[in-house]
C-alpha positions in Angstrom: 89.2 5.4 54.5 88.5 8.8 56.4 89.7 10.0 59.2 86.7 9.0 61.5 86.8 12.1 63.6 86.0 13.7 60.2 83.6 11.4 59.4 81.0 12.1 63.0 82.2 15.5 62.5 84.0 16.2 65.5 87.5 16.9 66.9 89.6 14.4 68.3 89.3 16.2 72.2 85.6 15.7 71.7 84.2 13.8 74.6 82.5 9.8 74.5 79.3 11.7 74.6 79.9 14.4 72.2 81.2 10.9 69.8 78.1 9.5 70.8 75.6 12.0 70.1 77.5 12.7 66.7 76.8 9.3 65.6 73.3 8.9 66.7 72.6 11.9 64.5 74.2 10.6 61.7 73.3 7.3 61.6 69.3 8.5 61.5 69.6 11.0 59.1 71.2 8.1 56.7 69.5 5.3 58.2 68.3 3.1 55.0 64.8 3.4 56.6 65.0 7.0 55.9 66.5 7.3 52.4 65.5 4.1 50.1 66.8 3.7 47.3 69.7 6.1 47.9 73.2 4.6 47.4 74.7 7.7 48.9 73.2 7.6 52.2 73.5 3.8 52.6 77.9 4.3 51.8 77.3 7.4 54.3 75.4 5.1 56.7 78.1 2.2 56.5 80.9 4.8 56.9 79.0 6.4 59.8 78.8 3.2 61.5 82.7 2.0 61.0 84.1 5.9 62.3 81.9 4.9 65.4 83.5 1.6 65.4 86.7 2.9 66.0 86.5 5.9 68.1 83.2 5.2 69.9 85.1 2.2 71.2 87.9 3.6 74.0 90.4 1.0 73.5 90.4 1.1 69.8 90.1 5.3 70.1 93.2 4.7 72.2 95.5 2.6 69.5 94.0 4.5 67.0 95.4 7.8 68.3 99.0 6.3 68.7 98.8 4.8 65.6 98.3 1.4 66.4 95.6 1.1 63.9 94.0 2.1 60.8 90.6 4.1 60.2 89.2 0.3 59.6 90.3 -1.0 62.6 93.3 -3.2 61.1 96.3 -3.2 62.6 99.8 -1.1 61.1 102.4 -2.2 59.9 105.8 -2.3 62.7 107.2 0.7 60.5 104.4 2.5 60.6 101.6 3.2 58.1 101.0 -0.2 55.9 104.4 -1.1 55.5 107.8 -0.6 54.8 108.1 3.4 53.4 104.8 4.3 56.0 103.2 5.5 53.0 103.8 7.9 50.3 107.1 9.1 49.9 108.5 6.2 52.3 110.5 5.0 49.1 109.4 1.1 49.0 106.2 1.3 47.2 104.4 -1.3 47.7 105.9 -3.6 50.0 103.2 -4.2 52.2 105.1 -6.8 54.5 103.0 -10.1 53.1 106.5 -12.1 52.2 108.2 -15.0 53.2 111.1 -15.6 55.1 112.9 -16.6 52.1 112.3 -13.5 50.1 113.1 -11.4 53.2 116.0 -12.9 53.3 116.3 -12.5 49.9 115.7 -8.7 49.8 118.2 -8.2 52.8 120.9 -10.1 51.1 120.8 -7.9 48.1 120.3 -4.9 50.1 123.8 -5.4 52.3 125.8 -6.9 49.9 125.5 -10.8 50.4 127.2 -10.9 53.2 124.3 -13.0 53.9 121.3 -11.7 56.4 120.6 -15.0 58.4 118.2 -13.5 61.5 114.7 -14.4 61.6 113.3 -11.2 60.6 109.6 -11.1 60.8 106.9 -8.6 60.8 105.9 -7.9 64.7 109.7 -9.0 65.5 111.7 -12.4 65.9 108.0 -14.1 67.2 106.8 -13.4 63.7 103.1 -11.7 63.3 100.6 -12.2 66.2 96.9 -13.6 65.1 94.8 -10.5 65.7 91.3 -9.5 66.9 88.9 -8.8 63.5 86.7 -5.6 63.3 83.5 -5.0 64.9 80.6 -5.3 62.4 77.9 -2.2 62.7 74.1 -3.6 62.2 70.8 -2.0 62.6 67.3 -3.4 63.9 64.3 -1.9 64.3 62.0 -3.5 67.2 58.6 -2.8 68.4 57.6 -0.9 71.8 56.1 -4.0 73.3 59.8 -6.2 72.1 61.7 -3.1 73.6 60.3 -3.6 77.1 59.2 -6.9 77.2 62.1 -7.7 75.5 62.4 -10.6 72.8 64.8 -13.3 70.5 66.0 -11.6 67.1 66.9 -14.6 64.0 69.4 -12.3 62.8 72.1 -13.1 59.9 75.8 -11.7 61.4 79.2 -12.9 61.3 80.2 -15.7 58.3 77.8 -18.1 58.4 74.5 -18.7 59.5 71.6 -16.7 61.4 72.2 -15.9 65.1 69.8 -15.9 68.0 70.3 -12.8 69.8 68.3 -12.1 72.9 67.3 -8.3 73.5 67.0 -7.9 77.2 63.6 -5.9 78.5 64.0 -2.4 79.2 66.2 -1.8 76.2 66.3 2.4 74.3 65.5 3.5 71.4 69.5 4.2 70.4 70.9 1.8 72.2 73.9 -0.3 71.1 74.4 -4.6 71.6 77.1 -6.2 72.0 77.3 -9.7 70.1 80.5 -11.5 70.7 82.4 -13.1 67.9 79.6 -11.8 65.4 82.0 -9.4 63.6 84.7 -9.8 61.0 87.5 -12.7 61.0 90.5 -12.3 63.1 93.6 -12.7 61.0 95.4 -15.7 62.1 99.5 -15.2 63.4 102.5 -16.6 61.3 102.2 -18.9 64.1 99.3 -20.6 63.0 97.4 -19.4 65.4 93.5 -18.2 64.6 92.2 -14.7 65.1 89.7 -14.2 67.0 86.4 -12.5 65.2 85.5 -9.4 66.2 82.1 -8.8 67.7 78.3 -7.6 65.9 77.3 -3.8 67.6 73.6 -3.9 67.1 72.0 -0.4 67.5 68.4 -0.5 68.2 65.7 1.7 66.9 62.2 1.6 68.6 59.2 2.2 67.0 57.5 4.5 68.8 53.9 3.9 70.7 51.2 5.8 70.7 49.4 4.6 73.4 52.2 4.9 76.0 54.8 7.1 77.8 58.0 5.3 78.8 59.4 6.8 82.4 62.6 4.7 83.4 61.3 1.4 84.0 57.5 2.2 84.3 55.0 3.1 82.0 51.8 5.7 81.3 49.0 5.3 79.6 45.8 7.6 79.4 42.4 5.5 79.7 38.9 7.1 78.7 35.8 6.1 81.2 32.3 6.7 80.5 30.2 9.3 82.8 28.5 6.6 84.7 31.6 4.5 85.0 33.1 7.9 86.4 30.0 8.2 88.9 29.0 4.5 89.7 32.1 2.7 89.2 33.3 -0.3 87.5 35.5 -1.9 85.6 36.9 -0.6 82.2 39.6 -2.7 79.7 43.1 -1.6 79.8 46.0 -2.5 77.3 49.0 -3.1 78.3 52.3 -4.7 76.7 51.3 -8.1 78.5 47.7 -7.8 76.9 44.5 -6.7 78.1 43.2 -6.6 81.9 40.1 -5.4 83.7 40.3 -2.4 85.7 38.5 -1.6 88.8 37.4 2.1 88.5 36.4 3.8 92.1 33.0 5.1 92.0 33.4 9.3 91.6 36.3 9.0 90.4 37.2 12.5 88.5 39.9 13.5 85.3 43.2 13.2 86.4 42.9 10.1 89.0 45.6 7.7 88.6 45.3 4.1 89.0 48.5 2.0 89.5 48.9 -1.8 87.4 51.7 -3.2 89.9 54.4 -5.3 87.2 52.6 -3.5 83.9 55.6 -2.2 82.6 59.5 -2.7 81.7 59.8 -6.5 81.8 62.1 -7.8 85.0 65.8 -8.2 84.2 68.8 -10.2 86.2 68.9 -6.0 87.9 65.7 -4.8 88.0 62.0 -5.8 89.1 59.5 -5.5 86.9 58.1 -2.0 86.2 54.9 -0.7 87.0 52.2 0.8 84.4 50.2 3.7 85.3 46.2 4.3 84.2 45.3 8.4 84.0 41.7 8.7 83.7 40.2 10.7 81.1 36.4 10.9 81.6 34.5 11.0 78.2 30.8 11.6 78.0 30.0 9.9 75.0 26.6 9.9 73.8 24.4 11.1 76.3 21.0 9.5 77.2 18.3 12.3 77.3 17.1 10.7 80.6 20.6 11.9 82.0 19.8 15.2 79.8 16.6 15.7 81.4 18.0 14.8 85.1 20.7 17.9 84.6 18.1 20.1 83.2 16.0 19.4 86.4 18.8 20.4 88.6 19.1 23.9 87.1 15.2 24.4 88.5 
């Protein structure tokens, strides 16, 4: 596995937002979406998303700079690296520290003489190995503009077994990552017996884009067409929003440019925020024009 920082392409002083925007990029320009069919960017996309697994995540940035862990998360060995020997040149090829008490015993017998080596020697020390946390899992979903700010229930397939109902809370960005707990990869259990925990599903969400409306924080935009008369006269015109359709009052002269404001039109409401607001621009558009209204101009030019 690569060194992650090699992987996004940036140093290891690089900031969480310099990490972040590194990965973004990445992850788009090998999205599967983008490249079908291409084995190279979908290993490129997968490696993408477990570098960004490590060191997008502080505490596991942290151990991994120490040495704590490995470029896939999993924890080292007490002697560093894998094992015994910490790698090439250590001397013990090979012995990767998956052995019994009895052959430990064994091996340290031989090693000093017989003299006999009676301690409880373990990995992790006399407590023996600790169950440990799994790796986070890296998924993609694509939602809809209306699912991004309404928000909406997702029947995805994470973790081991099964699908999983994962809410996506209103208001949510295009780039955006979720957090699903125990959605990841197994936790290794401890010598103990113990279980390890799974580690958690990192959703990041892409939003298909809208044409019909501007997001601005929580509210929205939306530019409506009126008819002349409607302009002049008033009345009411029909307006989409995310929530569906509504009528629209228009004021009577009311010109390009007027701005009409849908109270609770926009971002859904969240446990944090009220609902957003959606915001009507009018556009005035002749359309076809009567020649009674032709004739009424051309009488004013008299």
């Amino acid at each position: 596995m690569k060194d992650p920082y090699s992987v996004l392409g940036v140093a290891k002083t690089a900031t969480d937002k310099e990490i972040r925007s590194a990965y973004r990029k990445l992850a788009k320009q090998y999205h599967p979406d983008h490249n079908p069919d291409s084995k190279d960017a979908e290993e490129k996309f997968k490696a993408v998303g477990q570098a960004y697994n490590i060191i997008g995540d502080k505490e596991k940035r942290e151990r991994f700079d120490r040495g704590e862990i490995d470029a896939e998360g999993q924890e080292r060995g007490p002697f560093g690296g894998a094992g015994f020997g910490g790698g090439p040149g250590g001397g013990a090829h090979g012995f990767q520290g998956n052995f019994s008490q009895e052959d430990l015993g064994s091996f340290f017998s031989d090693m000093f003489g017989g003299g006999g080596f009676s301690g409880d020697f373990r990995p992790g020390g006399a407590a023996g190995r600790r169950a440990s946390k799994g790796s986070d899992r890296r998924f993609s979903v694509t939602i809809s503009f209306e699912q991004a700010v309404l928000g909406t229930s997702l029947d995805l397939a994470l973790g081991e077994g099964g699908h999983t109902e994962v809410r996506v809370p209103p208001g949510v960005e295009d780039g955006q990552t979720l957090r699903v707990r125990g959605k990841g990869a197994p936790g290794r259990p401890g010598m103990d017996g113990q279980p390890g925990v799974p580690g958690d599903a990192l959703l990041t969400i892409s939003v298909t884009p809208d044409k019909r409306y501007t997001r601005d924080g929580r509210n929205l935009r939306i530019t409506q067409n009126v008819d002349l008369r409607t302009a002049v006269l008033g009345g009411k015109v029909t307006v989409s929003t995310p929530k569906g359709d509504v009528a629209v009052k228009v004021p009577k002269h009311s010109d390009s440019g007027k701005v009409l404001r849908l109270a609770g039109r926009g971002v859904g409401a969240d446990k944090k925020h009220p609902a957003g607001d959606l915001f009507v621009t009018l556009q005035v558009h002749i359309g076809t024009v009567s020649p009674e209204l032709e004739a009424f101009f051309a009488a004013q030019e008299v």
